[in-house]
C-alpha positions in Angstrom: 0.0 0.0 0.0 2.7 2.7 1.1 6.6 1.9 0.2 9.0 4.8 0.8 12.6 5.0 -0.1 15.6 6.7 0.9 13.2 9.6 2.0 15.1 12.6 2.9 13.9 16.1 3.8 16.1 19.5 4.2 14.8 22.5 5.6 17.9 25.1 4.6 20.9 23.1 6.5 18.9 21.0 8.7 18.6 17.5 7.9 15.4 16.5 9.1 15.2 13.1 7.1 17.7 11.3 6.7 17.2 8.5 4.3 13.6 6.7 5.8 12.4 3.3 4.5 9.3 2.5 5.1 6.6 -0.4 3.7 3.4 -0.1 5.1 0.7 -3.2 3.9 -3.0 -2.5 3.4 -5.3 -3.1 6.2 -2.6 -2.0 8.7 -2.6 0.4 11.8 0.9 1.7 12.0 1.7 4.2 14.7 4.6 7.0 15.0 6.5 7.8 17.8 9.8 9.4 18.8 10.3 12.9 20.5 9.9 16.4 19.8 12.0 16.6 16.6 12.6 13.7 15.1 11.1 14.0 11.7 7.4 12.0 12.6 5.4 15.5 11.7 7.7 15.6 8.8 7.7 12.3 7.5 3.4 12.2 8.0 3.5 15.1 5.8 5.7 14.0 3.1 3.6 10.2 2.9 0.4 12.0 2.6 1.9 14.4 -0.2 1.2 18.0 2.0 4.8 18.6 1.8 7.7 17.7 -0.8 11.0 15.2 -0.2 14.3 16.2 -1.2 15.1 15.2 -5.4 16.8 12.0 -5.3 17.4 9.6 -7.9 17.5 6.6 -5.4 14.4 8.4 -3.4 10.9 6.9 -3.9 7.2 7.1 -2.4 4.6 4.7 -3.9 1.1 4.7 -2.7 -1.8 2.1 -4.0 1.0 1.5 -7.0 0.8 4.9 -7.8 4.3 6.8 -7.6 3.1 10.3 -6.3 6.4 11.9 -6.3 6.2 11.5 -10.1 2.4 13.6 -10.5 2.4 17.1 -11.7 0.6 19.4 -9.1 -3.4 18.9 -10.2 -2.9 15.0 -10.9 -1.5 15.2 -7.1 -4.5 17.3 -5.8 -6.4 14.9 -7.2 -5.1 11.7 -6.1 -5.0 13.7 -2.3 -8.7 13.9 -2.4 -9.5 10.8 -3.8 -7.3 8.5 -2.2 -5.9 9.5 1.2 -7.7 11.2 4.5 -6.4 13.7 7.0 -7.2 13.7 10.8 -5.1 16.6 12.7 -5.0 17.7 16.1 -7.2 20.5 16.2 -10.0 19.3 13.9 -9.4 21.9 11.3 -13.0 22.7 10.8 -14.7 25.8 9.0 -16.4 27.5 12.2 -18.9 28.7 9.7 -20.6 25.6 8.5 -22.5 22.9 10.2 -21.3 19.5 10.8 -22.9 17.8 8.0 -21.1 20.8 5.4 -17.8 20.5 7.2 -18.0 16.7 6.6 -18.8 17.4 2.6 -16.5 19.5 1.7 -14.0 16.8 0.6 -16.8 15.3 -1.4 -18.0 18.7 -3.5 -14.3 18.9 -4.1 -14.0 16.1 -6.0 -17.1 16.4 -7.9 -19.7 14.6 -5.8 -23.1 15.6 -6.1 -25.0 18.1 -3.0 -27.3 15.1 -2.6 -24.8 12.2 -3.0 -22.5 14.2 -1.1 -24.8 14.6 2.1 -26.2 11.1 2.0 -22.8 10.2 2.7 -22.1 12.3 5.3 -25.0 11.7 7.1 -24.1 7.7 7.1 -21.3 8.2 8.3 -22.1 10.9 11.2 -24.9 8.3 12.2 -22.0 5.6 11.9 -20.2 8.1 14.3 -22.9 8.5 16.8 -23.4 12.3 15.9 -26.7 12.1 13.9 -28.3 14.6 16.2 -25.3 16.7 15.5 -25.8 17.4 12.0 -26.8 21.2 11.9 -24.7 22.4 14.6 -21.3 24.2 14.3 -18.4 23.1 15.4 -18.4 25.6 18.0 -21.5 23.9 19.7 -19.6 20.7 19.5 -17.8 18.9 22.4 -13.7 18.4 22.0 -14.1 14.7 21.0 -17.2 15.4 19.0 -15.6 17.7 16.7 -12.6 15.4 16.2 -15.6 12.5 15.0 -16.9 15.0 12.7 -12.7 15.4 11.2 -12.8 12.1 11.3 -16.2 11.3 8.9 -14.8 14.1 7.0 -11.7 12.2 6.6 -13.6 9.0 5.0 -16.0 10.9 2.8 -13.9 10.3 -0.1 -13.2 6.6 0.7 -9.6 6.8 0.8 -7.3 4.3 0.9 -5.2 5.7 3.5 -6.1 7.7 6.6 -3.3 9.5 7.9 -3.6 11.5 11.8 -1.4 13.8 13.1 -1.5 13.7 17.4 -5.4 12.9 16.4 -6.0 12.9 20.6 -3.6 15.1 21.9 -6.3 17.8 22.4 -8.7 15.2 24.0 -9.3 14.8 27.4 -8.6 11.0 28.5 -12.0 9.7 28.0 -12.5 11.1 24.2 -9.0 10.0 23.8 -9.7 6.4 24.6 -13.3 6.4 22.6 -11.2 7.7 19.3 -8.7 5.6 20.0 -11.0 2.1 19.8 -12.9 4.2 16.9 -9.8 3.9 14.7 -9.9 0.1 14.8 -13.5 -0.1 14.4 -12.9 2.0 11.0 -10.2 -0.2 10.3 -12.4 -3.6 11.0 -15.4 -1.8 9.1 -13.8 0.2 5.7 -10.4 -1.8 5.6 -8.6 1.4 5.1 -5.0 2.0 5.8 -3.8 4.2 9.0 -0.7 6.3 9.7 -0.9 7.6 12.9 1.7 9.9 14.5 1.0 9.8 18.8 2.7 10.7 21.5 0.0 8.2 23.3 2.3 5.5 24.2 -0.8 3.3 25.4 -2.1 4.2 22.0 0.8 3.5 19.9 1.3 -0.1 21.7 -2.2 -1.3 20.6 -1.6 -0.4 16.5 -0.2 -3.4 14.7 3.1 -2.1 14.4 4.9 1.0 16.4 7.6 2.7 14.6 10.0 4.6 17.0 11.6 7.7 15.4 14.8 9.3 16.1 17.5 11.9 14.9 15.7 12.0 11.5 15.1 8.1 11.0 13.3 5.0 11.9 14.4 2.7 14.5 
């Protein structure tokens, strides 16, 4: 599903990556940890194509058999909405729109119809337990009920790779938990693919396979 190689990143003279491999199958729950610094941010970006590896002819990122670092910019828009799903730490959410148009927006991107697009998105806020949620802004939403809403906003598009950036971190321990067992519901439901960068250790321990990262690599 996702094989990286030789992925390096410079920001001016600092090395941030520093040559990661990385083979991820489909169906898995891989987790990211390591400490302040150490490239996880970095490296989540580069996977999910919101940010650029260094040119290098030995360098390669291949997702779903497609070679992304090869795309010109509107083929790689495109392949970003279609194929892969972002879940950050603070939601992200347009404070202006209700639950249901946050979760579309994805969708009207790509083309989806208003009623297709809303059918959708109302399956999968039901499939969320946030069906009485559907009109309300995010700013009438709980911590962990906003993050479900990122979440069904995340799948809209059916991708084939979910990726979450410290998806808990601005959870309190309770939310935490409840997204936590939510991913691997997803997972056992959809079959998608998760990246998941945490500094949850408790987390990170129950996805199928914890990668520790350090000084710019995996370990």
């Amino acid at each position: 599903m996702i094989k990286a190689e030789n992925i390096r990143k410079h920001y001016g003279k600092l090395e941030v990556l520093k040559g990661v491999d990385l083979h991820i199958k489909q169906g898995e729950i891989i987790s990211i940890v390591g400490a302040s610094g150490a490239g996880k941010t970095t490296l989540l970006q580069i996977l999910g194509s919101l940010d650029t590896m260094d040119k290098n002819p030995t360098s390669k990122l291949i997702i779903n058999d497609v070679e992304i670092s090869k795309l010109k910019d509107k083929a790689l828009a495109k392949f970003r909405n279609e194929q892969l799903g972002f879940i950050f730490q603070f939601h992200q959410l347009l404070p202006e729109f209700t639950a249901l148009e946050n979760v579309c927006i994805p969708a009207f991107i790509k083309g989806t119809s208003k009623k297709e697009a809303e059918q959708k998105a109302e399956k999968l806020l039901e499939f969320l337990g946030l069906s009485h949620r559907f009109d309300h802004k995010p700013d009438q939403l709980s911590g962990g009920e906003q993050q479900r809403v990122a979440v069904a906003r995340a799948l809209i598009n059916d991708p084939k790779v979910v990726y979450a950036d410290e998806p808990s971190g601005n959870l309190d321990s309770e939310s935490a938990e409840n997204l936590h067992q939510l991913f691997f519901t997803l997972r056992d439901t959809f079959g998608q693919t998760f990246v998941i960068v945490t500094h949850n250790n408790e987390f990170a321990d129950m996805a199928d396979r914890k990668l520790v990262m350090r000084d710019g690599n995996l370990i």
